[in-house]
Every structure is written in C-alpha cells, then in structure tokens.
C-alpha positions in Angstrom: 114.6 89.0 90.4 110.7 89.2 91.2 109.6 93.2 92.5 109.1 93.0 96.0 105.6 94.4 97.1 106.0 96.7 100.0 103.5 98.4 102.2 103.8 102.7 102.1 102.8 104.4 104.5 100.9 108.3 103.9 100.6 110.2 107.0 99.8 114.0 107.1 97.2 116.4 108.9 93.9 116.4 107.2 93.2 117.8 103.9 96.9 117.8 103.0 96.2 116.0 99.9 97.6 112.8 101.4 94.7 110.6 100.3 95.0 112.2 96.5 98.4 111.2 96.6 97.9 107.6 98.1 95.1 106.2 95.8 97.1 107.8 92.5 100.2 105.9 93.5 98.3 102.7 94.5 96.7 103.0 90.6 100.3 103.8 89.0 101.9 100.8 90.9 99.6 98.6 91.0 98.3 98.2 94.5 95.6 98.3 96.7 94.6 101.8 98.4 92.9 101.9 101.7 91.8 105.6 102.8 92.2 104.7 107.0 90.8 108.0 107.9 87.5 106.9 106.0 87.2 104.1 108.7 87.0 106.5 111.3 84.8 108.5 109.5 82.4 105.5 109.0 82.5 104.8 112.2 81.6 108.5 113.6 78.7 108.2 111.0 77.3 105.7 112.1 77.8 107.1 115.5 76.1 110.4 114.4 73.0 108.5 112.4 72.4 106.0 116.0 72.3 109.5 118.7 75.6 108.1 120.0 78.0 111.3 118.7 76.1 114.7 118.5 76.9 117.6 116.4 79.5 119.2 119.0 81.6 115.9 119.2 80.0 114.9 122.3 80.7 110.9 122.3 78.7 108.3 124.4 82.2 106.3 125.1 80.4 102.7 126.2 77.7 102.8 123.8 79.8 103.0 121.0 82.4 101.0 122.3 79.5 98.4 122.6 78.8 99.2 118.8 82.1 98.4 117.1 80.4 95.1 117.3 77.4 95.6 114.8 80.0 98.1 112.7 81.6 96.1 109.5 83.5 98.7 107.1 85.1 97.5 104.0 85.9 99.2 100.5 84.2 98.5 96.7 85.8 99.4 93.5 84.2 101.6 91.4 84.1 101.2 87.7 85.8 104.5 87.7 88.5 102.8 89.8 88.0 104.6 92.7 87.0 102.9 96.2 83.5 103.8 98.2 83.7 103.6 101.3 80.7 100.7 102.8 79.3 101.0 106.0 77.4 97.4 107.0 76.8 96.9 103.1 76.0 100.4 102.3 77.5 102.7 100.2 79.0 105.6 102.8 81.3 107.3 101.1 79.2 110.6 100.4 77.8 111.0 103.8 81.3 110.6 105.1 82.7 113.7 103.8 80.4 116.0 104.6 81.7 118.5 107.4 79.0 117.4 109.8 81.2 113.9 109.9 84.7 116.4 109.8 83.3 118.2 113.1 83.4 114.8 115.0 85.8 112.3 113.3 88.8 113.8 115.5 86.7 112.8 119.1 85.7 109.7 117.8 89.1 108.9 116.7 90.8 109.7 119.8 88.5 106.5 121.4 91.3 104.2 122.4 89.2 101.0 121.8 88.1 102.7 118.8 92.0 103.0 117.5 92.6 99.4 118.6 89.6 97.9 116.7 90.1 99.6 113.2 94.2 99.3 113.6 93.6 95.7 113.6 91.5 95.6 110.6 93.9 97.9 109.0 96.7 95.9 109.8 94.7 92.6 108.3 94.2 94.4 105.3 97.7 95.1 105.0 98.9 91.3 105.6 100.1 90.3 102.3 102.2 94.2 101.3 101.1 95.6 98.1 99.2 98.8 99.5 98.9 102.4 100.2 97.8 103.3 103.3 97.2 107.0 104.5 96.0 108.3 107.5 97.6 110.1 110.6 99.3 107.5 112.8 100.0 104.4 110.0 104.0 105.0 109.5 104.0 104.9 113.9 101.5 102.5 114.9 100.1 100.5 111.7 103.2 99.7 110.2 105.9 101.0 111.8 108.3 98.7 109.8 106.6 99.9 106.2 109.3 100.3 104.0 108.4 103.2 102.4 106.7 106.0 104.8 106.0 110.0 104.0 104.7 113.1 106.1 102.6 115.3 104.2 101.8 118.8 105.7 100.6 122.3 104.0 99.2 125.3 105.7 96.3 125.5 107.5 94.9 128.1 105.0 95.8 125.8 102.1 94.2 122.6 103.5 91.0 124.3 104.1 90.8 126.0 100.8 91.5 122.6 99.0 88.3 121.0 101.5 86.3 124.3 100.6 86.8 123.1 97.3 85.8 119.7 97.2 82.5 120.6 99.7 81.5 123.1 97.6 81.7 121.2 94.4 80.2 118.1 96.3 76.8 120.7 96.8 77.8 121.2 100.5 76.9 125.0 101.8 79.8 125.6 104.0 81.9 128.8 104.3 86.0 129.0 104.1 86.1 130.0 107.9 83.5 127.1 108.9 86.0 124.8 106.9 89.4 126.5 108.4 87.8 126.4 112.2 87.5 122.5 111.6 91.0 122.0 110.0 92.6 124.1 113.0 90.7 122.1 115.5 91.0 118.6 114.3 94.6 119.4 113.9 95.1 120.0 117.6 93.0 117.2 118.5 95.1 114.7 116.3 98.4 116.4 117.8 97.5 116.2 121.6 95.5 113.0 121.9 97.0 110.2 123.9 96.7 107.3 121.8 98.6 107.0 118.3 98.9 111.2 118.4 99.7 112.8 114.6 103.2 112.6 114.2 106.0 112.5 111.9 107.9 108.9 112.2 111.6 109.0 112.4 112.4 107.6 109.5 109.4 108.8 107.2 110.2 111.6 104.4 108.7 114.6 105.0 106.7 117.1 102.1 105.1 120.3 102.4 103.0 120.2 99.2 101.8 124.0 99.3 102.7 124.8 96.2 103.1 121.4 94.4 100.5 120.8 91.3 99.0 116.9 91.4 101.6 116.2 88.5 104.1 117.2 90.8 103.2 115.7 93.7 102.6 112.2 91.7 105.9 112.6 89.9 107.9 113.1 93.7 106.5 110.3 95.0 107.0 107.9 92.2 110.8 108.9 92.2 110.2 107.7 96.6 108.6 104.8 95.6 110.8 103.8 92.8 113.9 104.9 95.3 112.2 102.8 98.1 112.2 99.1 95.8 115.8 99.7 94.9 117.1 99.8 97.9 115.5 96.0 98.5 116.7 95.1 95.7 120.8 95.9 96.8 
C-alpha cells in the first residue's frame, strides 16, 4: 500500500516555535515546508521599502492593494536545506525578520485583499499534499480539510524571550520589553481582526510547548504525524 502524502497544518501565535517545528517535520518526512507568515512579512517589506506601510503600521490600503500586482514571493532551498524567503527574485529572508517588519506584519495582514491574494498562492502551493504549512489561520481557512492540523501556543513571556533570542543573535539591538510589546500586540491584532482571525480549528490538536526542548517538540509531533497516516491507512 503506497503512503499517502497529506497536507499538515501548523497554526499558533507568533514566536510559538511553530515554524521550528514545521520545517523539522517537513525535513524528517520528507516534504515541502512553506513558512505562510513569511509571505506576509515579504509583503509588509516591500510595503515598508516603497513608503506604502510606515513604522507605526499605518497602511496606504489602495496603494498596496494596487501593488500585489508587481509582488511575486516564492521560496529557494538553501544548501543548508533551509528555505530563503524571495521577494521579486531577491533574497528577503533577513530583512523580514527584523522587528521593524514584526511591528507591521499584523496590519498588513489583516488587509482582506491581502489575505485573499497570498491564500491563493498558498493554496496552489499546497495542490499536490506533501507539505507543512504554518501560519495563523491555515488549519481554518487554507486547508480546512488538512488531515493532520496543530495549535501551538506558549506564554507571552516565553515567545518573546525565544524572538529576543534569535534578534539578538541575528545582530538586531532590540530590548526584551520592545520584543514582548510587539508579541502582546500582534497577538491581539491576529485574535480580533475580521478576516481569517487566529484561532484554534475544531478538530486541530492543541500544544502548549512552554517547557518542551526541540527534541521534544520533534518527537510529539512525529508520534501526530505518524498517528495522522495510520488512520488513512484503516
């Protein structure tokens, strides 16, 4: 009997370790890892580098409606095996995580016709199954009928020592309140928003990875995944 390839879905508040967790399983299992919250991040960047967002998240809605035309984002393998992020044939994926992209990438996302242009790509890119896919709203509005979808959450304080972390070791001057104002904030803007809001799908399996190493974190999911292709398979 051939393994079928299913599509798993990674949702969670930001910095909850949910894109960690997605690209390790994609490399364990096989499959192809796509990191949706970096498309909305490429997008607010290039918003931010063409005077269309500002610094306080103030978004010039038609112009950058207008823009999604002349914005093409796709992903390139690394010969470390991870994936860079490329923004119109550039390689973004640097620029994207610094917090001046984290204080907008919640307003930008919230852009209805911003959520319906990069949904459909991520939908396209998830055509033929075989992929992780993280993000906030890809277990309720990507793929609602993905086989295999989890919740990640963690505390606030948590998630913004682990982006402290990787800012700080990155070269970024940031402070742990800077980082734990933007985790608060963009955690009530993903909640409350109107379209595709952050939240837990019905039949996705929730983990609060707080106090989880990597190892055990990797070793969970595997037992979800593994769990997830039996039941196909009866």
């Amino acid at each position: 009997m051939n393994t079928p390839r299913i599509i798993v879905a990674i949702d969670g508040f930001s910095s909850s370790g949910k894109s960690t967790m997605a690209r390790r399983l994609a490399a364990a299992v096989g499959y192809r890892y796509i990191d949706s919250g970096a498309m909305y991040r490429a997008v607010a960047l290039y918003g931010l580098d063409n005077g269309i967002v500002d610094i306080n998240g103030n978004v010039d809605t038609p112009r950058l409606i207008t823009a999604l035309k002349d914005i093409t984002i796709d992903f390139a393998l690394q010969p470390s095996g991870r994936q860079h992020t490329m923004l119109n044939g550039k390689d973004v994926e640097e620029a994207i995580r610094q917090l001046r992209v984290s204080n907008v990438v919640s307003q930008v996302a919230a852009i209805p016709k911003v959520r319906h242009a990069l949904v459909a790509k991520q939908q396209a890119l998830g055509a033929d199954r075989g992929i992780v896919m993280d993000g906030r709203d890809i277990g309720t509005t990507v793929f609602p009928d993905a086989e295999l979808k989890i919740f990640v959450d963690a505390s606030a304080q948590t998630r913004a020592q682990r982006r402290l972390s990787e800012l700080l070791a990155a070269g970024s001057q940031v402070t742990f309140a800077e980082v734990l104002a933007n985790v608060v904030h963009r955690d009530e803007i993903d909640r409350t928003r109107t379209e595709s809001p952050l939240r837990r799908a019905d039949d996705a399996i929730s983990l609060d990875n707080s106090e989880m190493t990597i190892e055990q974190q990797d070793a969970w999911l595997i037992e979800q995944f593994n769990n997830a292709i039996a039941r196909l398979q009866h």
